[in-house]
N, C-alpha and C positions, 0 to 999 in steps of 0.2 A: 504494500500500500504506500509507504515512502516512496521505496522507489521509483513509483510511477508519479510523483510529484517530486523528487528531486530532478528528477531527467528534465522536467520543464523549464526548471531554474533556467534566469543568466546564464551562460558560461564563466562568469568570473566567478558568483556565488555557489553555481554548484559545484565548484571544485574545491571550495572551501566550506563554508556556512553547509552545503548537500552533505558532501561526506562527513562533515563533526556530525550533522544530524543521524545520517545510517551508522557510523560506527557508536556512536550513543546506542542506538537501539539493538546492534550486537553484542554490546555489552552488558545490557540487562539480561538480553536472551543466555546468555554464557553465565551471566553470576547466578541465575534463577536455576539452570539445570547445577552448578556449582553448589548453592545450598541444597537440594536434595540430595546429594550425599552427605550430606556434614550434620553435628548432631550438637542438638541444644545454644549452646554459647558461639561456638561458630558460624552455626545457622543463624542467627540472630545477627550475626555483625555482618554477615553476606547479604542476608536481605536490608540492613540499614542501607549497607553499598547501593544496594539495587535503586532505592528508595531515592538517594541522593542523586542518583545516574539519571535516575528519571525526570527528577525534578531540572537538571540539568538540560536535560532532553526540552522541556518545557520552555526553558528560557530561549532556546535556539527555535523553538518553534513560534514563541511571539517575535525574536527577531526575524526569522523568515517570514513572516508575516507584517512586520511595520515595516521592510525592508520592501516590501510589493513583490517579492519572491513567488511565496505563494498567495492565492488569491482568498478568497473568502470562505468559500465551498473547501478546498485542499485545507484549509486551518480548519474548519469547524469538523471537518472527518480527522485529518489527524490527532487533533483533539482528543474526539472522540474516545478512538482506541487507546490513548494515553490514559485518557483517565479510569476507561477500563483494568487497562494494567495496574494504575493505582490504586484501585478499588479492591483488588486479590493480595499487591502485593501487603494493601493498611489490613486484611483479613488474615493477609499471613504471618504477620510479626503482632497481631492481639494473639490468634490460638498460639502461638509462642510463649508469650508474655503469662499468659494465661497457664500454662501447662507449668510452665517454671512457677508459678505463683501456687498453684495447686500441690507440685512437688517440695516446697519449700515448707507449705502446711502442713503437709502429711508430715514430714521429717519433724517438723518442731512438736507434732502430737505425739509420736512414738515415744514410749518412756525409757527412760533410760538404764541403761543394765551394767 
């Protein structure tokens, strides 16, 4: 979906402002499969990553867009899918948060021997 709006770009912008944006979003894709291997506190500090990357991702896509890069339609879809992504990745650092929070309780209820 980028891609077929970074290709419309300038030539000057898509070969800068285009590729910061696609390789942004190959690095969410890579730190996201990167957290499902990793476990608890790892997982948590991959997905902050991702979190940042994204938000990242965001700032380059309001500049492409007050820059006249892309038009109105290509920002409000790219958008779109963005804040998709952030909508899974803010679900997946709560059931994180949460699990840690839950295991942290259990441990303090356990009596001690």
């Amino acid at each position: 979906m980028t891609h077929k709006r970074v290709i419309r770009f300038p030539k000057p912008s898509r070969y800068s402002l285009g590729v910061r944006m696609e390789n942004t979003l190959l690095e969410i894709i890579e730190f996201s499969y990167l957290a499902l291997t990793k476990q608890n506190a790892s997982k948590l500090l991959i997905i902050n990553k991702v979190d940042i990357t994204l938000r990242m991702f965001f700032m380059h896509l309001r500049l492409a867009n007050g820059t006249r890069c892309l038009n109105d339609a290509g920002y409000a879809e790219l958008s779109e899918g963005a804040l998709e992504i952030g909508r899974m990745i803010g679900n997946w650092i709560k059931e994180i948060r949460e699990a840690k929070t839950a295991q942290n309780a259990q441990l303090t209820l356990e009596p001690l021997v």
